[in-house]
N, C-alpha and C positions, 0 to 999 in steps of 0.2 A: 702664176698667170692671173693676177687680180680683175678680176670685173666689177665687183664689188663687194661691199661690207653687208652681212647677214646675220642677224642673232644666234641663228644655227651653228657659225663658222666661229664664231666666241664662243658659244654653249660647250662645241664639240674640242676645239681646242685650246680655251683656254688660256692661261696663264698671262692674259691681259695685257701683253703686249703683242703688236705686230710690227716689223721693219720690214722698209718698204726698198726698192730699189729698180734698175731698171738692165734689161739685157744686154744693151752696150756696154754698163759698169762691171756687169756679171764678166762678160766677155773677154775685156780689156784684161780681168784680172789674171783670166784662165790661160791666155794665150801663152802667158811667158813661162810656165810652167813646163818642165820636162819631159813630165811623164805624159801618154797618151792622154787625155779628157773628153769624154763623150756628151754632150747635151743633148735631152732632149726632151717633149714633152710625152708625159706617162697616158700610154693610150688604157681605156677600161673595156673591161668587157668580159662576161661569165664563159664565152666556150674557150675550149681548150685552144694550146699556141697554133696556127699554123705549120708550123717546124720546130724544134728543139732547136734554140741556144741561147747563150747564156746575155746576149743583148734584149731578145724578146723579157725574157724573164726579169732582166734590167727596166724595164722601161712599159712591165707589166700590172694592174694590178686589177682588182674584179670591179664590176657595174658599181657596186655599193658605194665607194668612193666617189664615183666621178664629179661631185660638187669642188676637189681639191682642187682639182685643175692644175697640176702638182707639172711641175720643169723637175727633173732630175740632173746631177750632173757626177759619173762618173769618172773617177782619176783609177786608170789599171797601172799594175807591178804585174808584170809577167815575170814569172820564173823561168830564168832566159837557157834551161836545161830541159825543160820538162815540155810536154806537146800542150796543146788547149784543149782537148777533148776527157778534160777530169770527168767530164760526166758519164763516161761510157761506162758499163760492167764490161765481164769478160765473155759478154753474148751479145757484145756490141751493140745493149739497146739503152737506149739515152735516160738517165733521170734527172729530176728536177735537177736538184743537190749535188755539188762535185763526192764524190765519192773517194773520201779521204783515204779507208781502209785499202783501198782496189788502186789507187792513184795518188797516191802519198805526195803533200808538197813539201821537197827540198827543203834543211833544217835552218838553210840561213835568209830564207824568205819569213820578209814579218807578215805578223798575222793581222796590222795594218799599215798602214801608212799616214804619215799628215802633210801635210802641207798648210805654210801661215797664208791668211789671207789679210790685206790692209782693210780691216770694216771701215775705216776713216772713206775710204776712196769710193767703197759701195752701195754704201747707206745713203737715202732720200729725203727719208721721213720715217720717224718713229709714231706709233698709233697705239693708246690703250684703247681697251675695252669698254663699253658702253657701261660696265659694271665695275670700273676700277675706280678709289675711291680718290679723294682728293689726295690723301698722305704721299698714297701711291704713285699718281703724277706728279706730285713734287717733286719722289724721290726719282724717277724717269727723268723729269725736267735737270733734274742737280745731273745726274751722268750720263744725260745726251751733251750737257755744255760744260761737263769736264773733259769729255773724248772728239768732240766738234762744235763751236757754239753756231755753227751753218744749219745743226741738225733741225729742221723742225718737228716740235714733239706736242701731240694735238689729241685731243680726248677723240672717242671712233664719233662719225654722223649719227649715229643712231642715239646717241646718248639724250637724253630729256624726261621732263616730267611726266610722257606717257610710257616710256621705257618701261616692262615688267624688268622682276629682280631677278635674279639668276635662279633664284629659287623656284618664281611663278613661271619664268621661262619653260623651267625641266617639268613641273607638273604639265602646264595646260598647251606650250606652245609646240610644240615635235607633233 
């Protein structure tokens, strides 16, 4: 859920690229899929859940994040034998974690699942980093326009001659 570009938000995650994309594309893509899909945005906050289950805990995570402003989107595989209350003991009080020992999931359930998505059909905009070097957007530029040449692929705003380096960033700037 982009609002905008932050030194912090490169500092923190790195890896100097960002794709970009928009809800209706996310959407379009989700809907045709079989399985159950839950979207939502990841709400933050340090006290404990409300209730136990396992959507909360989905869709949870503490204050210290909240700059991610993070959309989750869950795809569920029920195991179409067994109940949904994995998380109970056998004194019926709720823990985080299913409890595999106490509530065993069935041996022909995977332990994931995938599904393909078309990136072609998702992707907006590709964005490096304020600290990614030239080589590096070249070599972004060369495989955003061998997998879409629609893609536009654009160094971040922040990038310029007053930019610290990644280095002076982690010393002085946090």
């Amino acid at each position: 859920m982009f609002e905008s570009e932050t030194l912090d938000m490169w500092a923190r995650y790195g890896g100097g690229v960002a794709i970009f994309s928009r809800f209706d594309l996310l959407k379009s893509i989700l809907s045709p899929m079989l399985d159950p899909v839950m979207v939502g945005l990841v709400q933050y906050g340090d006290e404990g859940p409300p209730r136990y289950n396992t959507i909360h805990f989905r869709f949870m995570k503490r204050k210290h994040f909240d700059k991610e402003r993070e959309l989750r989107i869950v795809l569920t595989c029920y195991d179409p034998v067994a109940g949904v209350n994995r998380h109970y003991d056998q004194n019926n009080f709720p823990n985080r974690e299913p409890l595999d020992e106490v509530n065993p999931i069935h041996e022909w359930v995977h332990d994931c699942k995938r599904r393909r998505i078309e990136l072609r059909a998702l992707l907006t905009e590709v964005r490096l980093s304020p600290w990614a070097t030239e080589e590096e957007f070249e070599e972004v530029k060369l495989w955003a326009r061998s997998k879409n040449p629609a893609w536009p692929v654009v160094q971040s705003a922040l990038t310029g001659p007053l930019t610290p380096t990644l280095e002076e960033f982690k010393r002085f700037g946090h």
